[in-house]
Every structure is written in structure tokens, then in C-alpha cells.
C-alpha positions as CSV (number, residue, x, y, z in Angstrom):
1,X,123.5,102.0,96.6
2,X,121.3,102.5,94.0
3,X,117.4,103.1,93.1
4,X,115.0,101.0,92.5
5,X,111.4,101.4,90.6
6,X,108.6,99.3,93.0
7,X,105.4,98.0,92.2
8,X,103.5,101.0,92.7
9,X,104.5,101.9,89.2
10,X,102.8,98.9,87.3
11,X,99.9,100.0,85.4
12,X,100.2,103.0,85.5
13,X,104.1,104.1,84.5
14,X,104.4,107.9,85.3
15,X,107.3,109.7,84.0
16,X,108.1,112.8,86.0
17,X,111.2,111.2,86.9
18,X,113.0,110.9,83.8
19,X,113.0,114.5,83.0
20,X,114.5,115.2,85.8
21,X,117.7,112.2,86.1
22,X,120.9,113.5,85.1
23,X,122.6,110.1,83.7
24,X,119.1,109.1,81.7
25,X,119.1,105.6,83.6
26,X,115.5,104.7,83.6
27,X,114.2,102.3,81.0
28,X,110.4,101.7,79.5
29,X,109.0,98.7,79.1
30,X,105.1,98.4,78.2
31,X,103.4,99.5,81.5
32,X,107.1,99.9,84.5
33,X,109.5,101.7,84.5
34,X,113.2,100.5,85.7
35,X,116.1,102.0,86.8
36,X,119.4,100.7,85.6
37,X,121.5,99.9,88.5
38,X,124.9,100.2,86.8
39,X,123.9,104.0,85.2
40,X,122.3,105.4,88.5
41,X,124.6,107.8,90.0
42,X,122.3,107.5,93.2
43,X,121.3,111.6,93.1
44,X,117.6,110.6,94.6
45,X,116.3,113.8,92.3
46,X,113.9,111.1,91.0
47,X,112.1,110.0,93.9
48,X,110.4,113.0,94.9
49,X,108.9,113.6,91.5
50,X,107.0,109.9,91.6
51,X,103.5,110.6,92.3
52,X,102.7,107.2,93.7
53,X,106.3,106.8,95.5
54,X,107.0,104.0,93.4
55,X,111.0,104.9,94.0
56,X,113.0,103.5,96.5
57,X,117.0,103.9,97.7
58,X,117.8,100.2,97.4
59,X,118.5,100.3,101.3
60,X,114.6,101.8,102.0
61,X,112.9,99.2,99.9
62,X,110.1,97.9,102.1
63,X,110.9,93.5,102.2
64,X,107.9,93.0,100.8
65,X,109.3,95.1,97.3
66,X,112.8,93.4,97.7
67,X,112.2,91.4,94.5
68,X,112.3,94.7,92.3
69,X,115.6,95.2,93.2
70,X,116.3,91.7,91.5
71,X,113.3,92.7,88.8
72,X,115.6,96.5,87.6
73,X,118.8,94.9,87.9
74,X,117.5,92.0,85.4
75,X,115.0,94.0,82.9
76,X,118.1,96.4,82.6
77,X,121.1,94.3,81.7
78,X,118.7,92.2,78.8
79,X,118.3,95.4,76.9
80,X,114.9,94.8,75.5
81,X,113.7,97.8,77.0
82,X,114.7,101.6,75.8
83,X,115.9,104.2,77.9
84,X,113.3,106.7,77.9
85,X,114.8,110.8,78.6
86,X,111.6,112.2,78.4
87,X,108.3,112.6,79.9
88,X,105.4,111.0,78.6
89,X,101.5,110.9,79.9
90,X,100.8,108.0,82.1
91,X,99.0,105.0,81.2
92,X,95.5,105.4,80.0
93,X,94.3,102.9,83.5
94,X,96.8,105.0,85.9
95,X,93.8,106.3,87.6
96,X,92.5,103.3,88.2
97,X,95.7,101.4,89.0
98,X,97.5,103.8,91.3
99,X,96.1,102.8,94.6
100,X,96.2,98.9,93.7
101,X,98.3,96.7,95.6
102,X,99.8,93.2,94.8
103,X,100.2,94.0,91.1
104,X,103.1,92.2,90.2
105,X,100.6,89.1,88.3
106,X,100.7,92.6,85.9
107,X,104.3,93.2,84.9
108,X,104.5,93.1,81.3
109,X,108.1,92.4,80.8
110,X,108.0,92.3,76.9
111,X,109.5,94.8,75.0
112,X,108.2,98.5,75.0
């Protein structure tokens, strides 16, 4: 098992749970966060510090998120995005992103 970051956290990429993972697994890209399957020890201590429950155990992913699993595992093992350790303000828009649906048209999946 693993976890996986969900759609909820495009736009507006909070980061209360990278303070808190103990094997620094999550990556940053330009507006989402992932989690690197292969690093995730599968604690859960992130998933109750995403204010927009963007953080699923791979086995509770709703079927309409099951392409993030895909989306993490992928981002992760091309490297273009850092690991990020440490919190950061959300995304100027977060506000105004965090109760939007359907936003995968959004992911940036660039470089951070």
C-alpha cells in the first residue's frame, strides 16, 4: 500500500503534510503535490494534516481519483520535480480553488 495525492490538491498545493512525513517522500511540482510511491513508508501521519483531504491510502482512493495513483507513481520516477521537506504557504488562488471539482484540465506537470 501506499499514498496517493488526489485532485483536490491542484491549485492550490498545501503543505502541512510535508512537515510532518518521516521519509520526506512528497515532491513539488508547480501547483500538486505527489507522493513517491517507492519512498512512502505508508505511516498515514500525512493525511490528516491535508486541509482539503487531498490524501488517500491507495486502497481508499474514490474510482473516480484512480488515475492519480498512475499520475504520483509517474511524476515521481521522472525526477523533474524536487522533494520538498518543508512547509510552504499555499498557492496565492487556494482559496478560490479548494472547493473546485474536475480540475485535472489544471495539472501543471512541468518542473517546479
Amino acid at each position: 500500500m501506499t499514498f496517493v495525492v488526489a485532485e483536490s490538491c491542484i491549485k492550490c498545493k498545501y503543505t502541512d503534510c510535508v512537515q510532518v512525513c518521516p521519509v520526506d517522500c512528497f515532491m513539488e511540482g508547480p501547483n500538486f503535490l505527489v507522493i513517491d510511491p517507492s519512498a512512502c513508508i505508508d505511516c498515514g501521519v500525512c493525511v490528516p494534516e491535508c486541509p482539503v483531504e487531498a490524501i488517500f491510502a491507495d486502497d481508499d482512493l474514490p474510482g473516480y481519483q484512480l488515475q492519480f495513483l498512475e499520475i504520483n507513481a509517474e511524476i515521481a520516477a521522472s525526477g523533474k520535480w524536487p522533494v520538498i521537506t518543508t512547509q510552504k504557504p499555499p498557492l496565492p488562488e487556494h482559496e478560490r480553488y479548494k472547493t473546485i471539482a474536475d480540475k485535472l484540465r489544471l495539472l501543471d506537470r512541468n518542473g517546479a
